[in-house]
C-alpha positions as CSV (number, residue, x, y, z in Angstrom):
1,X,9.3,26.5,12.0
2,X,10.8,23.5,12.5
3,X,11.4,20.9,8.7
4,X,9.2,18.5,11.0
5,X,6.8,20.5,11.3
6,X,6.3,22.3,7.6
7,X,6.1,17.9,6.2
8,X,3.7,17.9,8.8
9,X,1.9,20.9,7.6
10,X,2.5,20.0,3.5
11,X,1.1,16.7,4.1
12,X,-1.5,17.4,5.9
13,X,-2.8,19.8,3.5
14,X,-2.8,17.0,0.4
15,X,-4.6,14.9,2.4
16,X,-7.2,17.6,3.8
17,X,-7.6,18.5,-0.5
18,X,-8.1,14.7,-1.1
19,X,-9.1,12.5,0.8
20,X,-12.8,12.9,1.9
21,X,-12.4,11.7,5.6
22,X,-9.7,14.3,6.0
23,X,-11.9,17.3,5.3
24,X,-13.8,16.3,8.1
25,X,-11.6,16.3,10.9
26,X,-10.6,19.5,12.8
27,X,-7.1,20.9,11.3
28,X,-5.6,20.1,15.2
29,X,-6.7,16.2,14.6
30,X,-5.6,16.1,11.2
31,X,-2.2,17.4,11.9
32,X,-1.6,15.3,15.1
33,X,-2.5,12.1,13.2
34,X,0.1,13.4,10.1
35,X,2.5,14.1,12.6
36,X,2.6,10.9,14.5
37,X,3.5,9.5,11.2
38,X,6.4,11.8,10.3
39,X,7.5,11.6,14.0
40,X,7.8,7.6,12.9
41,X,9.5,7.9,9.9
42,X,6.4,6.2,8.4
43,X,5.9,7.9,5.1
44,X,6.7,8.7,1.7
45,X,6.5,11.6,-0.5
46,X,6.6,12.2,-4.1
47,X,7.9,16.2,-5.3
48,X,7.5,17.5,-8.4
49,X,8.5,21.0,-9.7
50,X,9.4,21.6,-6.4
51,X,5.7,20.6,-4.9
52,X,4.5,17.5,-3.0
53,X,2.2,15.4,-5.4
54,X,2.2,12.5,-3.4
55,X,2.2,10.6,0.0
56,X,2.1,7.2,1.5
57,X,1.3,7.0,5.2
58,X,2.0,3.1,7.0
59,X,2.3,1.5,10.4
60,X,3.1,-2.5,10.4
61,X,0.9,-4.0,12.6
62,X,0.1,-8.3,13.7
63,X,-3.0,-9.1,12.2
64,X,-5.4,-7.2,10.5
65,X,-7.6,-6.4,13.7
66,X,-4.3,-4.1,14.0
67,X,-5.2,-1.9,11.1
68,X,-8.2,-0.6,12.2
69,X,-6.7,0.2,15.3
70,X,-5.3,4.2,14.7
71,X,-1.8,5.0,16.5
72,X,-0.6,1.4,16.6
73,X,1.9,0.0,15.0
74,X,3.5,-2.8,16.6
75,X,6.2,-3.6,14.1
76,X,4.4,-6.2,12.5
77,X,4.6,-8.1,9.3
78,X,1.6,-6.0,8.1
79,X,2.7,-3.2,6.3
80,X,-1.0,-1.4,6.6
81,X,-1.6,1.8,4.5
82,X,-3.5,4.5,6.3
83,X,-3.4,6.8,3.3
84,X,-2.2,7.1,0.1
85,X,-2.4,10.4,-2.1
86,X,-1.3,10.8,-5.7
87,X,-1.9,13.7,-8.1
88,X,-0.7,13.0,-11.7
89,X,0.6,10.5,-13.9
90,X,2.9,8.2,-12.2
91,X,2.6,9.5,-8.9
92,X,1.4,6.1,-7.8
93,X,3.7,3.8,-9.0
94,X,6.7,6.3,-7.9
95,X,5.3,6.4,-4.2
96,X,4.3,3.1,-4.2
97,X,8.4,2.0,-5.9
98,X,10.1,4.1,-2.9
99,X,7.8,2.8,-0.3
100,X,8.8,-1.2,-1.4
101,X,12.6,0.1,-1.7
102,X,12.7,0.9,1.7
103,X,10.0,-1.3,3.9
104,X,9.4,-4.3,1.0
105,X,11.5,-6.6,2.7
106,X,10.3,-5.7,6.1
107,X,6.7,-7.0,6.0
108,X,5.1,-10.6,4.4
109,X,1.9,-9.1,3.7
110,X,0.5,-5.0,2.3
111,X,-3.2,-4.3,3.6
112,X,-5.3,-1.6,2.9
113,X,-9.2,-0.5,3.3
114,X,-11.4,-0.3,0.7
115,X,-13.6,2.7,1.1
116,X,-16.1,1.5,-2.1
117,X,-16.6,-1.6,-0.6
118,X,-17.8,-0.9,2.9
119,X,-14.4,-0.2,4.3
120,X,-13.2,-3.9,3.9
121,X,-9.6,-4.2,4.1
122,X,-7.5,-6.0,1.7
123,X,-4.5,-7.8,2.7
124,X,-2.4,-9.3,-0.1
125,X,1.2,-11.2,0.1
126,X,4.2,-8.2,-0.4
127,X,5.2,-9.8,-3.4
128,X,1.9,-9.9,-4.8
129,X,1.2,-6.0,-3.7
130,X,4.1,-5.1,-5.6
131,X,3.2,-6.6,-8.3
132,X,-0.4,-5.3,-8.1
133,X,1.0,-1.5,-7.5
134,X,3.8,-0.6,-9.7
135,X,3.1,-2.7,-12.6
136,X,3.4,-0.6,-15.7
């Protein structure tokens, strides 16, 4: 097995244990959509005592009609987060620290859906994301 495809595998296992939507799919669908996103270089991970704890999934799309669009990602200034997962203290802020370190400067503006609030997604300037998600 290839190191592709055991991220594929590890991630999509986190997200199948928690995220909701994810328990639904068919293992085939959920590792296709992981793997599209590894094939990309669009994630992030978080490893602690040798396990993965944490994982942030983008694409950057135009507008936000693009994120509800799955598979695209146009290159954007949209940085649009399908998924993140955290398990334990400062998981969050780590994932969310390495994921502005590397694509902060590549987007004006971090969306997100809000499952709680009939699926709306948010869309707030970078600067203002950062701010939001690794504060302290």
């Amino acid at each position: 097995m290839t190191a592709l495809n055991l991220m594929t595998l590890a991630v999509g296992q986190l997200c199948h244990r928690n995220l909701e939507h994810c328990r639904k799919w068919e293992p085939a669908t959920l590792l296709r959509w992981v793997e599209w996103f590894i094939v990309k270089k669009r994630y992030w991970t978080v490893i602690r005592d040798g396990e993965l704890v944490g994982v942030g999934l983008v694409r950057f799309v135009d507008d936000e009609d693009g994120c509800r669009e799955d598979y695209t990602d146009t290159g954007g200034k949209v940085c649009f987060v399908d998924t993140a997962v955290a398990q334990g203290d400062g998981v969050l802020k780590e994932l969310y620290t390495k994921m502005f370190n590397d694509i902060g400067h590549q987007a004006d503006t971090m969306a997100w859906v809000r499952p709680k609030h009939d699926d709306k997604i948010v869309c707030v300037p970078m600067e203002r994301a950062r701010r939001r998600l690794i504060k302290g």
